[in-house]
C-alpha positions, 0 to 999 in steps of 0.5 A: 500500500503507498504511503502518503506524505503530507507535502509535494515531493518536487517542493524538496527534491528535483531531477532535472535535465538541461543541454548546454549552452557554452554561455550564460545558462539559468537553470529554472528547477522550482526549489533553491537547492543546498545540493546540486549533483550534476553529471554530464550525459552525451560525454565522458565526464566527472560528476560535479557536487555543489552545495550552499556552504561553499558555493563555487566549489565542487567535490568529485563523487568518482573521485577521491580529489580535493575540491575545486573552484568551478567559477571559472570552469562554467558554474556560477551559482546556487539560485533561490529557483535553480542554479546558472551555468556560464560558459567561462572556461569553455562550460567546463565539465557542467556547461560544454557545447551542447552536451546533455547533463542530468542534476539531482537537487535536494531543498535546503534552509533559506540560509546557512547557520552554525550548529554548535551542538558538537566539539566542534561549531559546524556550518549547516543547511537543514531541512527536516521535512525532507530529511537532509542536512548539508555540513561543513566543518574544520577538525583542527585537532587530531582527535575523533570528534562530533559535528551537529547536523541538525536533523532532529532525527537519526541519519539513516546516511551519513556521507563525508569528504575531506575538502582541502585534500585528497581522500576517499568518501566516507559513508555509514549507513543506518544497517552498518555497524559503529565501526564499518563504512563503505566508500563512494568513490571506488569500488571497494566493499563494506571495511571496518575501521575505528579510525572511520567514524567508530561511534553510531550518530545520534538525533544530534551529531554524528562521528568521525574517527582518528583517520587521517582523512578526518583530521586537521582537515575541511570536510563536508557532510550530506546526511539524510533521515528517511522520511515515509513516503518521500525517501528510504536511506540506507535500505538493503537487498540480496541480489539473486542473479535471475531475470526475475531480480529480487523487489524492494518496497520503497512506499512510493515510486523513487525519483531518483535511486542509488545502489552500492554493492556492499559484499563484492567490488562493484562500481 
C-alpha cells in the first residue's frame, strides 16, 4: 500500500535535465537547492557536487580529489529557483557545447547557520521535512570528534569528504555497524575501521574517527533521515542473479535511486 506524505515531493527534491549552452545558462528547477549533483550525459565526464556552504566549489563523487573552484570552469551559482551555468572556461565539465547533463537537487534552509551542538561549531543547511542536512566543518585537532547536523532525527546516511585534500568518501549507513563504512568513490566493499567514524550518530551529531582523512582537515557532510513516503536511506537487498531480480518496497515510486554493492567490488 503507498504511503502518503503530507507535502509535494518536487517542493524538496528535483531531477532535472538541461543541454548546454557554452554561455550564460539559468537553470529554472522550482526549489533553491543546498545540493546540486550534476553529471554530464552525451560525454565522458566527472560528476560535479555543489552545495550552499561553499558555493563555487565542487567535490568529485568518482573521485577521491580535493575540491575545486568551478567559477571559472562554467558554474556560477546556487539560485533561490535553480542554479546558472556560464560558459567561462569553455562550460567546463557542467556547461560544454551542447552536451546533455542530468542534476539531482535536494531543498535546503533559506540560509546557512552554525550548529554548535558538537566539539566542534559546524556550518549547516537543514531541512527536516525532507530529511537532509548539508555540513561543513574544520577538525583542527587530531582527535575523533562530533559535528551537529541538525536533523532532529537519526541519519539513516551519513556521507563525508575531506575538502582541502585528497581522500576517499566516507559513508555509514543506518544497517552498518559503529565501526564499518563503505566508500563512494571506488569500488571497494563494506571495511571496518575505528579510525572511520567508530561511534553510531545520534538525533544530534554524528562521528568521525582518528583517520587521517578526518583530521586537521575541511570536510563536508550530506546526511539524510528517511522520511515515509518521500525517501528510504540506507535500505538493503540480496541480489539473486535471475531475470526475475529480487523487489524492494520503497512506499512510493523513487525519483531518483542509488545502489552500492556492499559484499563484492562493484562500481
Amino acid at each position: 500500500m503507498a504511503e502518503y506524505i503530507s507535502f509535494q515531493p518536487t517542493d524538496h527534491f528535483v531531477t532535472h535535465l538541461y543541454t548546454a549552452n557554452g554561455s550564460t545558462n539559468a537553470q529554472t528547477i522550482g526549489l533553491k537547492p543546498a545540493l546540486t549533483w550534476i553529471k554530464k550525459r552525451s560525454g565522458s565526464s566527472s560528476h560535479y557536487l555543489f552545495d550552499v556552504t561553499r558555493t563555487t566549489y565542487s567535490v568529485p563523487s568518482d573521485d577521491n580529489a580535493a575540491e575545486s573552484d568551478q567559477s571559472g570552469q562554467g558554474f556560477t551559482s546556487l539560485d533561490s529557483n535553480g542554479f546558472t551555468l556560464s560558459g567561462t572556461g569553455g562550460g567546463g565539465g557542467v556547461n560544454d557545447g551542447t552536451n546533455t547533463f542530468a542534476s539531482w537537487n535536494w531543498k535546503g534552509a533559506s540560509a546557512t547557520s552554525t550548529n554548535t551542538a558538537g566539539d566542534v561549531d559546524s556550518t549547516v543547511s537543514v531541512n527536516t521535512t525532507a530529511g537532509i542536512s548539508v555540513v561543513k566543518w574544520n577538525n583542527n585537532t587530531s582527535d575523533a570528534i562530533s559535528i551537529g547536523h541538525g536533523l532532529d532525527a537519526i541519519p539513516d546516511a551519513v556521507i563525508v569528504k575531506k575538502t582541502d585534500g585528497v581522500a576517499n568518501w566516507h559513508c555509514r549507513f543506518k544497517n552498518f555497524t559503529a565501526n564499518q563504512y563503505i566508500s563512494l568513490n571506488n569500488t571497494e566493499f563494506i571495511g571496518s575501521s575505528t579510525g572511520v567514524f567508530g561511534t553510531l550518530p545520534t538525533s544530534t551529531l554524528f562521528y568521525t574517527g582518528t583517520s587521517s582523512y578526518h583530521i586537521n582537515s575541511n570536510l563536508v557532510a550530506y546526511c539524510f533521515a528517511s522520511k515515509k513516503g518521500f525517501s528510504k536511506i540506507g535500505g538493503t537487498y540480496k541480489g539473486n542473479g535471475n531475470a526475475d531480480g529480487p523487489f524492494v518496497y520503497t512506499g512510493f515510486r523513487p525519483a531518483f535511486l542509488m545502489i552500492k554493492c556492499s559484499s563484492a567490488t562493484e562500481n
